[in-house]
Residue, then its C-alpha position, 0 to 999 in steps of 0.5 A: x333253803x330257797x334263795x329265789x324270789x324270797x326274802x333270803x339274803x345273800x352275803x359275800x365277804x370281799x368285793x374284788x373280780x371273785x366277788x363281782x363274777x360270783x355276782x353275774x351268777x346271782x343276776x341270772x337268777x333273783x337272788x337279794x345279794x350283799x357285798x362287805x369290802x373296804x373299797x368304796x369303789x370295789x368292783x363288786x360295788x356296782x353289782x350288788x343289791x345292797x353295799x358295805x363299806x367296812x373291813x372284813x378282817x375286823x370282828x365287829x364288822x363282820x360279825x354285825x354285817x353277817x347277823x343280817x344274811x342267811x348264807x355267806x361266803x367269801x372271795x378271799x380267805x382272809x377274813x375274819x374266822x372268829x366272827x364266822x364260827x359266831x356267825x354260824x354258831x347263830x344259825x346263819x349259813x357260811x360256806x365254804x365251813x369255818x372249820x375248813x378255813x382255819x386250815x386253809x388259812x394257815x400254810x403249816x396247819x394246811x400241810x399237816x392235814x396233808x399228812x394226816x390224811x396221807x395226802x401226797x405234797x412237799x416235805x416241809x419244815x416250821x419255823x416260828x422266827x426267822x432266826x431260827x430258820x438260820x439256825x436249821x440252815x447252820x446245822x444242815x437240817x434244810x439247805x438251799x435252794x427250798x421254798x419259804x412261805x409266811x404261814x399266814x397273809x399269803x396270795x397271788x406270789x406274796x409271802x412265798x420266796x424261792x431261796x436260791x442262795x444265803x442273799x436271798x434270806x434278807x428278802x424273808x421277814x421275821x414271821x412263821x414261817x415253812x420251807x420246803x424241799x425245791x421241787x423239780x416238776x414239769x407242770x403245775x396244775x389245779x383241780x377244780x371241785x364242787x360239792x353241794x351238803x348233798x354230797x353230790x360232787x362234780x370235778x372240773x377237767x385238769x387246768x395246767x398253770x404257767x407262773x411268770x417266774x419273777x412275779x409267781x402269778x399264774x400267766x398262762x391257764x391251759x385246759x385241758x392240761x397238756x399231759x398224759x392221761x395216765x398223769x391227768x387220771x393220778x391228779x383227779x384221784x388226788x384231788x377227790x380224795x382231798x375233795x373227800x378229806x375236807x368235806x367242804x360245801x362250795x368250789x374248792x382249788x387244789x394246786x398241785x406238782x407233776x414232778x419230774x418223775x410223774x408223782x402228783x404233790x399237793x401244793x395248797x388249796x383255795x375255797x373258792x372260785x380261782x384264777x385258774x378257773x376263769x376260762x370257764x366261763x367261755x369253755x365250760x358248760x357250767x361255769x366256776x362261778x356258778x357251780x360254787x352257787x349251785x354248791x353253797x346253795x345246795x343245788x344240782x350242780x351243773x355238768x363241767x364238761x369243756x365246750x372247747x379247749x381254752x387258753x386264759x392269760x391274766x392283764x396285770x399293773x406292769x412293773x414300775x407303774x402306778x395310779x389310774x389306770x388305762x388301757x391301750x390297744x382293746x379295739x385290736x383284741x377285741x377284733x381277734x375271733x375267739x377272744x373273750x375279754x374281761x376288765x374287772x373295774x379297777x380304778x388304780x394299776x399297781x405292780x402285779x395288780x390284776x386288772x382283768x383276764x381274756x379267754x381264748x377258745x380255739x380248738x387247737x391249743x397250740x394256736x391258742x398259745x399264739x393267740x395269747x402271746x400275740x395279747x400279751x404284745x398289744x395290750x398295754x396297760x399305762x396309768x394317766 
């Protein structure tokens, strides 16, 4: 289907930084590309040909908003599922699938596909209530310390807690829910691969994440992944094979554990470009966000090879702060060679909230690494 120079239309569910940078992509090319976000001043408001105010949990909304397109997709898995399968039952296009969303939507339904597919992760317990969580502890059927997550509504460290003692229970809410076994792991990781109806695929180095340990966003993004290469290797056959059991059309996420003992475990999934894929854009011949358009469009898709090594870290709200937001000290990291800053158009800073990232080529990692602490001390962010 031929999105260039034609009368086809674009449609991206969600407005927020994916959804802006999905549409830099389009503006190399002529593409006619529309937005739905409840944000009036989303940052993707201001990139697009035409903009919809409206809610893209909601059926309707998006049902009566996706009628219009050809091809849509998403930024956010959070949308509404039904609307798509109605959507694409109509003729239109929605990739990533609907089908593989309604797994990926759902925390536990993710790991039973892992299992199913003799795919290596965390072993796992459900529980549809809280107290019935209580009820395995008492009977010794998991025990702390172990992970909990919100099988639904999960992101960027919400709806996951570490359970270190019987204290912290009072920090999870009455919702279904998984735990798991509390990893011991040198690294986490992520894989990114693209793959277009073709079946043509291609996979992205392997990116190593820090995670700040009070937040559980990702801090640091380090490619190529400081690891053996026989480690590097077990995670990319890993991934395809994920790659291969989903049969997904677009960019798809795997994050993963190397544990202590060398094994590679599938943490979860995201359809869609991802935060760990960022640095692409300075560091990599074809970046995520247009791969995912060569993807979903069902083009050749571009080659991943690094340009050089990367450092990306994250500008997020601070603890403690809240409403318009601004930025200190830009001038004195924009100075800084080899720094690459993005601000995503946010009007308002909250606790956690990302607010842009900045990409550090350098040939050496390690002074990279400096670059990026160096970052982290100059710039402030503080609300007027």
């Amino acid at each position: 289907m031929d999105f260039f120079s034609s009368n086809k239309k674009f449609g991206i569910l969600g407005g927020g930084q994916l959804g802006k940078m999905i549409l830099a992509a389009t503006q190399k090319w002529d593409i006619t590309t529309y937005v739905l976000d409840p944000n009036k001043n989303a940052p993707s408001s201001f990139c697009c040909n035409f903009f919809k105010q409206g809610d893209f949990k909601d059926f309707e909304t998006v049902y009566n908003f996706g009628k219009k397109l050809d091809l849509i997709t998403f930024e956010i898995e959070h949308v509404n599922l039904k609307a798509l399968y109605k959507l694409e039952e109509e003729g239109v296009l929605v990739y990533p699938s609907p089908r593989n969303l309604s797994i990926i939507q759902d925390k536990f339904s993710q790991k039973k596909f892992y299992q199913k597919n003799n795919i290596p992760t965390a072993k796992f317990n459900f529980f549809s209530k809280k107290n019935e969580l209580e009820n395995a502890l008492k009977n010794n059927v998991i025990s702390i310390p172990f992970v909990w997550k919100s099988t639904k509504l999960g992101y960027d460290g919400y709806g996951v807690k570490v359970i270190k003692s019987k204290k912290d229970l009072s920090k999870i809410n009455n919702v279904p829910c998984i735990t798991e076994e509390l990893i011991k792991y040198s690294n986490e990781l992520s894989v990114i691969i693209c793959r277009n109806p073709n079946e043509e695929s291609k996979i992205y180095p392997v990116i190593e994440m820090e995670f700040n340990k009070l937040s559980n966003q990702v801090e640091n993004v380090i490619c190529p992944a400081q690891i053996s290469n026989k480690s590097m290797i077990k995670a990319e056959k890993i991934a395809l094979k994920v790659s291969k059991s989903f049969n997904h059309v677009g960019l798809l996420a795997i994050e993963m554990f190397l544990t202590e003992e060398n094994e590679v475990l599938v943490n979860e999934v995201a359809p869609r470009p991802h935060n760990s894929g960022h640095f692409t854009i300075e560091g990599s011949l074809t970046n995520q966000f247009e791969q995912h358009l060569r993807g979903i469009l069902n083009l050749p898709l571009g080659e991943t090879n690094l340009i050089s090594p990367s450092v990306m870290i994250n500008l997020v709200g601070p603890i403690g702060i809240n409403g318009k937001v601004s930025y200190k000290n830009i001038k004195k990291l924009l100075k800084l060679k080899g720094v690459n800053l993005h601000i995503y158009g946010k009007k308002e800073t909250r606790p956690n909230r990302k607010l842009g990232h900045v990409t550090i080529i350098n040939k050496n990692i390690i002074k990279a690494k400096k670059i990026a602490k160096k970052i982290k001390e100059t710039v402030i962010i503080i609300s007027k």
